[in-house]
Residue, then its C-alpha position, 0 to 999 in steps of 0.5 A: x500500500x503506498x503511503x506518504x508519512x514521517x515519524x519521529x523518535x528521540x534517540x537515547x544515543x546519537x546514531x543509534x536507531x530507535x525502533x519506535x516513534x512518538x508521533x507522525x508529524x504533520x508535514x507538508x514536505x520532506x527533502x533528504x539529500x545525500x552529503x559527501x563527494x565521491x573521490x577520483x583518481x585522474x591520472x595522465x592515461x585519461x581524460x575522465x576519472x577511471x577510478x571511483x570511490x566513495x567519500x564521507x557520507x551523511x544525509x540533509x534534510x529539509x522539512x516543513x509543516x504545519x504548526x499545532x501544539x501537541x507536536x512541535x514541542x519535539x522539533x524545538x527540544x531538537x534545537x535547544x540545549x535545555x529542556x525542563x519538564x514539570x507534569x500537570x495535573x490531571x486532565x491539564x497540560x505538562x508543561x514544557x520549557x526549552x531554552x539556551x545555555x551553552x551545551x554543545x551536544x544538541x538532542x538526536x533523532x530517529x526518523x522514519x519516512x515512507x515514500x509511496x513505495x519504498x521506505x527509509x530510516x535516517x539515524x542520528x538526524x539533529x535538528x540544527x534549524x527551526x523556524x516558525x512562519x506567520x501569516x494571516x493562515x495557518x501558521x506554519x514550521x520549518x526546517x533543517x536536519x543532519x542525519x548520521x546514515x539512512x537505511x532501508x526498512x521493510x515496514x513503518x512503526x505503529x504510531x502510539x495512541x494520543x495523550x488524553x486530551x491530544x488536540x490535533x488543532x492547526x494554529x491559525x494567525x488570530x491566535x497570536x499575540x506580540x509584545x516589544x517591550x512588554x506592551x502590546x504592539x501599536x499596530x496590527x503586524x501582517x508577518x511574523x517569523x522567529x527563527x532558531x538556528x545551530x551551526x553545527x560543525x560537522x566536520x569534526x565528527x569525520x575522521x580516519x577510520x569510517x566514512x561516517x560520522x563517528x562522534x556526534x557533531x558540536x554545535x557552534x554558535x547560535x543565533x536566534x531573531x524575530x522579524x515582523x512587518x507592520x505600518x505606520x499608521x500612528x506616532x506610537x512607533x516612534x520610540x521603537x525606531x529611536x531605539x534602534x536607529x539611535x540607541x535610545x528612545x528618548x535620543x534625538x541622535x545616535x548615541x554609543x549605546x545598542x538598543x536592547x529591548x525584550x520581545x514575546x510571542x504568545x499562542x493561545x488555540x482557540x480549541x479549549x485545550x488549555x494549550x499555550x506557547x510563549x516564545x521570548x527573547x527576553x533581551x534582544x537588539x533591534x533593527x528597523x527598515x522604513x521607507x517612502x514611496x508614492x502615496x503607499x502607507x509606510x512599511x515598516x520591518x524590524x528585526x530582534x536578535x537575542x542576547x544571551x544575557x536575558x533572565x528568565x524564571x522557569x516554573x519551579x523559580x530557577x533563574x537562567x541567562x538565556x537568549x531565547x525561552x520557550x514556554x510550552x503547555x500540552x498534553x505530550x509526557x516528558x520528551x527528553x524520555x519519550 
């Protein structure tokens, strides 16, 4: 029977392949590709390689979906290098929190994939990039992953029944809220994106010996940015573009100082789930572009970058410094043992 699905299971150590999953995401596409250079020999005796041989091998992915609560919850622990967990109580929502601090061993993955007629398993796949898109429809996720190795399987695994309560609800652009500096935004934002991307230094995980990577990948740096589109349609704005144009909203001219300022998305599902996501960069800089032309209405684009210099206050008081905080509330049990 031909099928098309992706599923989905954290690994207890990276490269080493699950045999179940959590879930079958919601994905609207699904790219492996593999990675690695054959190696040649050219010698004088021929104008084309005569000999062939195989280099390092590893597979990219590229993936994209559709965002409801219950599911993301995985992809953001696959780019974040910590995780708390603290359990509801019953009938309520567990609570989730994903955050970044300075492990440079991200969580791994086992992925399964059905294609129509064949099927794959791709081991040791690590989320190196996340990103969220928001427009006025349904909100959607992206993504980029980098797996160990692939291999052929006969049969998919039967997906595990749902949480009590699992609410399998697309999340839709009027259940989003955003706040600049703790207030809510002067003007309605037509585009939101929040985006987290790892560098993961792959090359020192290849090494005489295999062709393979042989040690999981350490994450380098980390960059983490809100941008939205809005209008000027009032003179509330104003503070904001000071801010990043001159450092200060209360500055007439560029002062030597960087504009920080916090940032938050909110998703509340109007579904009666009691779900919830908050996402914060709880000290970010911020840059504007604006322009005029014609009679337009003035556009207006900012972008935030986090600093990890925020402080947060997870649900059991512990204080972090952090770039970015992501407060999940669903109906999923503890990811980091599931």
């Amino acid at each position: 029977m031909t099928e098309r699905k992706v599923g989905i299971k954290r690994e207890a150590t990276f490269g080493t392949a699950e045999s179940t999953i959590s879930f079958y995401s919601e994905l609207s596409s699904f790219n492996p590709k593999i990675e690695g250079e054959n190696l040649t020999r050219e010698t004088l005796s021929a104008r084309a390689p005569k000999i062939v041989r195989p280099g390092e091998y590893s597979v990219s992915i590229d993936f994209e979906g559709f965002s409801d609560l219950e599911r993301i919850g995985h992809f953001l622990y696959g780019v974040s290098d910590n995780y708390k967990f603290t359990g509801g109580s019953t009938g309520q929502p567990n609570t989730h929190e994903f955050y970044g601090g300075v492990g440079r061993l991200l969580p791994s993955f086992t992925i399964f994939a059905a294609y129509d007629e064949f099927m794959r398993k791709y081991s040791g796949a690590i989320i190196n990039n996340l990103k969220f898109d928001m427009k006025k429809e349904l909100i959607t996720f992206s993504g980029k992953a980098i797996a160990k190795t692939a291999s052929e399987i006969t049969t998919m695994p039967t997906e595990p029944t749902a949480p009590q309560n699992f609410k399998d609800t697309s999340l839709a652009f009027y259940e989003v809220g955003v706040k600049i500096n703790n207030k809510d935004l002067p003007a309605p934002t037509q585009n939101l994106t929040i985006e987290i991307e790892n560098e993961i230094k792959k090359d020192l995980a290849f090494g005489l010996g295999s062709r393979f990577m042989q040690i999981q990948p350490p994450a380098q740096s980390r960059t983490v940015t809100m941008e939205l589109d809005t209008a000027v349609l009032n003179d509330d704005w104003n503070d904001f573009i000071k801010l990043a144009e001159f450092g200060s909203s209360s500055a007439t001219t560029p002062e030597y100082s960087v504009g920080e300022i916090p940032v938050s998305v909110t998703i509340n599902p109007m579904d009666n789930s009691s779900n919830e996501l908050t996402m914060t960069l709880p000290a970010a800089t911020i840059e504007v572009d604006y322009g005029i032309k014609s009679t337009d209405v003035i556009d207006l684009k900012f972008k935030f970058v986090g600093l990890q210099k925020g402080t947060v206050t997870l649900t059991d008081n512990t204080q972090v410094t952090t770039d970015y905080y992501v407060k999940l509330k669903n109906h999923m049990s503890d990811i980091s043992s599931s």
